[in-house]
N, C-alpha and C positions, 0 to 999 in steps of 0.2 A: 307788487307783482307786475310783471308788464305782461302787456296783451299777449306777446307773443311767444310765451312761452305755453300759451291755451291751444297747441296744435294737434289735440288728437280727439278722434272724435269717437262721443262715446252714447250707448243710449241706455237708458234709465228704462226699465220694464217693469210694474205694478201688477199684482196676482189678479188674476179674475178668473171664475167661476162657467167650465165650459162642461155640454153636456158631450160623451162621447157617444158614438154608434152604439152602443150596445146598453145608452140610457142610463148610465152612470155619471155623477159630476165628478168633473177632474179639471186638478189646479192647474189654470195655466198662465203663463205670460205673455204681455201684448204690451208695446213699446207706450210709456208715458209721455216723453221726452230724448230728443237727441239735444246731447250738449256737447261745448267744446270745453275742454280738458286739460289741466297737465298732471300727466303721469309716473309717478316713480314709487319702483320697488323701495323695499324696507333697505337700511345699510346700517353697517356699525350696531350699537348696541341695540335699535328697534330690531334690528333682525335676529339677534341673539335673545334675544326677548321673547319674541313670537316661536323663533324654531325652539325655545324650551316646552311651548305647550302646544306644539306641531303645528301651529298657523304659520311657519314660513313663507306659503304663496300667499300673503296681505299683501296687497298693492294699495297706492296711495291714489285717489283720486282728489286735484282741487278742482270745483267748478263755480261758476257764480252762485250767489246764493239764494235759492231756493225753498221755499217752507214748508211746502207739498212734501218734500221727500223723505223717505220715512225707512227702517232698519224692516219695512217686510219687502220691501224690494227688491232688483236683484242689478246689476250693471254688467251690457256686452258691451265688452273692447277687444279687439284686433280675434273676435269669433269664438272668442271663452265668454264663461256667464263667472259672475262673481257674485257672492253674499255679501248682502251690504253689514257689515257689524257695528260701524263706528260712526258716525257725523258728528263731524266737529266746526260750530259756527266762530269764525276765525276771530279771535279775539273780539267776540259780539257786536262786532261792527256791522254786520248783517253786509255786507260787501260777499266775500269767496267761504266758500265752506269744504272742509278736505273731509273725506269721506275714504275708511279705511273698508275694505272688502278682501273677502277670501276666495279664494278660485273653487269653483265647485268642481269637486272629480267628475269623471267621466259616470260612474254607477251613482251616482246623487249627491 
């Protein structure tokens, strides 16, 4: 892969545990990591794939590789949040790891 196709930038957010006003805990997100990126939707048979079990918005993220990162996380790019579902360490070379994610709706 070359460097420069890692042009977008993306940040990795981890759950943590927040008290609200009214003395209730509630899950929230607070940025891990900003990394940089390359990004591409699903095409061809991955996206036929996914739209059979309604995951269509999977988007693909590669980034460097990371060990920390983990499927309860969640990834903002361009001001959407995404479920992380997938990590895949690239042919275990421990080099890039593509990280496939689903776009969370607006109601959760």
């Amino acid at each position: 892969m070359k460097i420069g196709e890692f042009r977008h930038r993306i940040s990795v957010r981890k759950p943590v545990v927040e008290v609200s006003e009214n003395g209730f805990e509630v899950e929230a997100y607070e940025t891990y990591k900003t990394l940089w990126a390359k990004v591409a939707n699903l095409h061809g048979k991955e996206y036929f794939e996914a739209a059979a079990i309604q995951k269509e918005k999977t988007v693909k993220f590669i980034v460097r590789a990371i060990k920390s990162i983990d499927e309860n996380m969640k990834i903002e790019f361009n001001g959407k949040l995404y479920n992380i579902t997938f990590i895949d360490n690239i042919k275990y070379e421990n080099k890039y790891m593509e990280i496939k994610a689903l776009e969370v709706d607006d109601d959760g």
